[in-house]
N, C-alpha and C positions, 0 to 999 in steps of 0.2 A: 808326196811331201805335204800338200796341202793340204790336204785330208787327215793328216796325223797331224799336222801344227793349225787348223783349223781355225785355235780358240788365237792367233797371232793373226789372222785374216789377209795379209798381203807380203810378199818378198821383205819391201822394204820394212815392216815389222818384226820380222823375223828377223834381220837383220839386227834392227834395234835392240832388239829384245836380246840377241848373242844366241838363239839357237842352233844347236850345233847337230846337222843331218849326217846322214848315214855316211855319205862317201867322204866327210871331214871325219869323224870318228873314228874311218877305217883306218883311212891314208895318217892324217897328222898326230892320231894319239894310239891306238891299235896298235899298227904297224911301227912306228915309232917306238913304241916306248915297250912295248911286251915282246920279251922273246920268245920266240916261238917254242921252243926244244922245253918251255918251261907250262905249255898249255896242258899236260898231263898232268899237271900236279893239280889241277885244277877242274878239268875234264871228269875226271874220274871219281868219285861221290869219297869212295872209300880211300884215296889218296889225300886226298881233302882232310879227309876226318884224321887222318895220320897225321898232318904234318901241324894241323891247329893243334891237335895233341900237343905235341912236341914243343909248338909254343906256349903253353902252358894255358891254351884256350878250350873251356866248357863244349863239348857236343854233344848232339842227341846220344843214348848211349846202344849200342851194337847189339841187336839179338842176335843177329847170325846172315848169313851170304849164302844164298843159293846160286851154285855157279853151275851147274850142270842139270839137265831135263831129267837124269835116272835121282838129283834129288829136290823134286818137285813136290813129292808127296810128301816129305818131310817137314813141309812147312807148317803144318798141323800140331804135330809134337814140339814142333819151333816153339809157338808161340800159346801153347796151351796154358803157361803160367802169367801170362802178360795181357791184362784186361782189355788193352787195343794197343794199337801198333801202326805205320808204316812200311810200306814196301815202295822202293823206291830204286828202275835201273840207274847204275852206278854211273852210266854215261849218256843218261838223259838230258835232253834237254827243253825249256820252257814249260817245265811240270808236268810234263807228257810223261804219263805211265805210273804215276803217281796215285798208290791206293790207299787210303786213308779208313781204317779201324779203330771204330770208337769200341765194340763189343763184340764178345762173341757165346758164344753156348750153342750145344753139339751139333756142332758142324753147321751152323747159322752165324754167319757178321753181316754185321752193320756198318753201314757208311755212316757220316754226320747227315747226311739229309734224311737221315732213318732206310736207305734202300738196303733191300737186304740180298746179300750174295752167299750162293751157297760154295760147298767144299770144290764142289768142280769148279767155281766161276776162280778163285782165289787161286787154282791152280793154273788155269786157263792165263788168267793174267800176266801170274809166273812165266809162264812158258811165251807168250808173245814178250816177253821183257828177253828173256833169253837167246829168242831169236835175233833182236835188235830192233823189235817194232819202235821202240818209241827214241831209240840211241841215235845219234850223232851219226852220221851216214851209215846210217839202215847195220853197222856191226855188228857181231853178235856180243852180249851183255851178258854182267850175273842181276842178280836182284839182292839189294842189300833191305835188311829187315832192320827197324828201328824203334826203339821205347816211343810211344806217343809223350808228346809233348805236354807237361802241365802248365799252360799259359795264365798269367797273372788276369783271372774273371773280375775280379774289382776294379783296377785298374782301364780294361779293358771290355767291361760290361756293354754291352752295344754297342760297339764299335765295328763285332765281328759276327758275324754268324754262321755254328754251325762246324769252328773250323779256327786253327791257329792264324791269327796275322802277324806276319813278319815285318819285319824293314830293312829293306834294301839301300846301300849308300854307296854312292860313288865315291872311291878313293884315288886319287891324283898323286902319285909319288910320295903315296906316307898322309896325305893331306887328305881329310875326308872333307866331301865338295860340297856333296848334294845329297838329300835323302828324302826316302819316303815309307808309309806305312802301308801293305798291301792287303786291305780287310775281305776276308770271303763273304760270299753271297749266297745267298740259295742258288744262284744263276752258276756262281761257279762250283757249286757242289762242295762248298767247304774247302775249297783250295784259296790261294791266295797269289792268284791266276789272273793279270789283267786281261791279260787274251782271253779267257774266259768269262770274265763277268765280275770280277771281286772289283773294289774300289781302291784306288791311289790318293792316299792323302799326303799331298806335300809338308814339309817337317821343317822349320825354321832348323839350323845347325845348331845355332846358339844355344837352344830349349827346348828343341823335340817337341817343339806346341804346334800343332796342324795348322796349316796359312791358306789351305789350297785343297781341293777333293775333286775328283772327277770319277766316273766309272762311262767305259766305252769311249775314252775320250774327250764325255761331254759333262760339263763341272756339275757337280751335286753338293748340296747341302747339309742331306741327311740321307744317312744309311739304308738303303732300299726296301729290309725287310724291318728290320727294329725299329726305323724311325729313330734313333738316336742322332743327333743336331752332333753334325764331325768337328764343328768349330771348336769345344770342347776340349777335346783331343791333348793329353798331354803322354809323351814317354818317359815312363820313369827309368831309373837310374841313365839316365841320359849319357851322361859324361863318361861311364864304364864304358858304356854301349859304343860310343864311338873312338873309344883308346881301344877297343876288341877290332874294331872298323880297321881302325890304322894302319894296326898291326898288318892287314895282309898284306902291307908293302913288304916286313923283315919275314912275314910266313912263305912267300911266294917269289918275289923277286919281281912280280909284273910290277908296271907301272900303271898301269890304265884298268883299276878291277872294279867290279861290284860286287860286295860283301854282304850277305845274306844273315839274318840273323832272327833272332825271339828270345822273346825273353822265357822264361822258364818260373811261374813262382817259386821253385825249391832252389832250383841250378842258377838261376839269372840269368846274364848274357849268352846266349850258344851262340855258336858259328854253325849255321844251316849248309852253307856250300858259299864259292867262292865262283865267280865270273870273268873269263878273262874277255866277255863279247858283249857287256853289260847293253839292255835295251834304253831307246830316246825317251820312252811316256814320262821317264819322270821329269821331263822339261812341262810337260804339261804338266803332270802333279799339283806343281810348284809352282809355276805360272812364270816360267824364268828360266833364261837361258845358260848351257854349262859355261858356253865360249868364255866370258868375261872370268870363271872363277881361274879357269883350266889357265888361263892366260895369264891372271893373277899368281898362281904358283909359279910356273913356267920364267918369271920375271924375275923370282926372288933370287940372289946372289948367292952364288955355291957356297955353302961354309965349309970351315977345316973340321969341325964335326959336327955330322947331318943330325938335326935335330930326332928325339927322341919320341913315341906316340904321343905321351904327354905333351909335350911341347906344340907338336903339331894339330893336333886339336886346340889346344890354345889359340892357335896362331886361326886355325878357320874357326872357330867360334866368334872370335872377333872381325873378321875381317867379312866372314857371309852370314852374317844376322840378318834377317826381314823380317817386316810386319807381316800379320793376315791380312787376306784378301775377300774372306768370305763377306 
C-alpha cells in the first residue's frame, strides 16, 4: 500500500487525505453495494455493449465475434472493408489481450507504434484470446472485433500518443465521484494502460480540466513522448460525458462501477466497457482521496424519488470541484 499511495508518504496522511485501499473497497463498497449475480453484465465486453445499447448509449460499433478456433481464419474477410479495428476478449481484463489496428494491406497490420504483424500473428492472437489467455480465470473466451475509434485529434492533440485515450469515472450509486483521463504512451504501445505505461490525468468533475498527472505512479507534467504540458488539459462535452457515467447505475444495477468511456469525434460519448472491480490509481491521478466523496453520497437522505442522471451529476459537480495541483 505504500508503494501505490507513495505520493501520501505516511499512514496518517493517507488517512487525511480519505484514501481508500483495497480491503475497504472490497469489504465496505464492492461487496456492499454490487450484486454479485449482476457481474455478468458487466464482465462480458459483449453484454456490456447490449445493455448500453438498450439504454440508449453510443458504442464502438460491432464488426463481428469470433467465438470458435475452426473460425479463426475468418477474421481476415472480417475486416477486409474496415481501415483498422480492435480485437478485444470479451472477458478480458486490465487491457490484457487487447489488439489495436491502425491499418492493413495484404495481409500486413499495423499496430499504432508502427509494429507490424502478419496474418499468422492476428491469428495466433485470436486463438490465445480463445483459449482464455488473457480472461478472467484463465476461461475459455470469444474475441469480439470492433470499428476503431475516431477520437477528437484537436481537442486532444498531444495529450495522447499513438492510441485513443479514454476516461475512466467512478460512479457511486448514480453519482459520478471521481475521474480521470488515461493517455497512451509509446511505453504502453498505444493502449490506455496504466499498468503499462500510459499516463493518468486527474479530472476536476466540475470541468473535466486535468488537476493532477502521473504516469508509473510518479506525477508528471508533460506527456512523455509529445511533450505536451498535461495542465492544459480540458474534456469537452463534459457534462454529456458524465450524464452517460451515470447512467451505469440504471444500465447495470451495481452500485460501486467504473465507467469507461471516449469520446468519438463523429459519435461523441461511447461507453468503452463497464467495471464492477474498478482499480485505486486514480486516487493518485487526482491527488485525493475516494473516502470523503463515497461517504458524502452515502449521507445523503433517501428520497421518495431517486434523483435522475441529470440531477446527479448536478449534485457531484457541485459538491467535488477542485483546483489543479500542477
Amino acid at each position: 500500500m505504500f508503494s501505490v499511495f507513495s505520493m501520501f508518504a505516511s499512514p496518517q496522511k493517507l488517512h487525511a487525505k480519505g484514501v481508500m485501499g483495497m480491503n475497504k473497497r472490497n469489504g465496505a463498497y464492492i461487496a456492499r453495494y454490487n450484486d454479485r449475480s449482476k457481474y455478468p453484465l458487466v464482465d462480458d465486453k459483449l453484454k456490456t455493449k447490449i445493455i448500453a445499447q438498450a439504454h440508449g448509449a453510443t458504442v464502438p460499433k460491432l464488426i463481428g465475434v469470433v467465438a470458435q478456433q475452426a473460425q479463426v481464419k475468418h477474421i481476415h474477410e472480417m475486416v477486409k472493408h474496415w481501415p483498422g479495428f480492435v480485437i478485444k476478449p470479451a472477458r478480458g481484463s486490465g487491457g490484457k489481450g487487447i489488439l489495436v489496428i491502425i491499418s492493413h494491406k495484404n495481409g500486413i497490420y499495423i499496430k499504432p507504434s508502427g509494429q507490424v504483424i502478419t496474418e499468422e500473428g492476428v491469428e495466433r492472437h485470436i486463438g490465445n484470446a480463445l483459449a482464455g489467455l488473457f480472461s478472467l480465470g484463465g476461461k475459455n473466451d470469444v474475441a469480439v472485433v470492433e470499428n476503431l475509434i475516431k477520437f477528437d485529434d484537436v481537442a486532444f492533440d498531444g495529450y495522447s500518443y499513438d492510441g485513443v485515450p479514454d476516461i475512466r469515472v467512478i460512479v457511486f450509486k448514480g453519482y459520478p465521484v471521481m475521474a480521470m483521463m488515461r493517455c497512451s504512451t509509446a511505453e504502453s504501445d498505444g493502449k490506455a494502460n496504466l499498468h503499462q505505461g500510459a499516463v493518468g490525468v486527474g479530472l476536476d468533475i466540475a470541468t473535466g480540466r486535468a488537476v493532477r498527472a502521473v504516469q508509473f505512479d510518479h506525477p508528471v507534467t508533460h506527456h512523455p513522448d509529445t511533450g505536451k504540458a498535461l495542465n492544459g488539459l480540458v474534456v469537452p462535452n463534459w457534462q454529456n460525458l458524465l450524464t452517460l457515467a451515470s447512467s451505469a447505475w440504471e444500465m447495470t444495477g451495481l452500485g460501486y462501477v467504473g465507467a469507461d468511456m471516449v469520446l468519438d469525434k463523429e459519435d461523441g460519448p461511447m461507453v468503452l466497457e463497464l467495471n464492477a472491480r474498478p482499480g485505486l490509481t486514480i486516487q493518485i491521478a487526482n491527488g485525493a482521496g475516494l473516502l470523503p466523496r463515497l461517504q458524502n453520497v452515502e449521507a445523503l437522505a433517501i428520497p421518495t424519488r431517486y434523483p435522475c442522471a441529470d440531477e446527479r451529476v448536478a449534485y457531484a459537480t457541485q459538491q467535488f470541484a477542485v483546483k489543479a495541483q500542477f
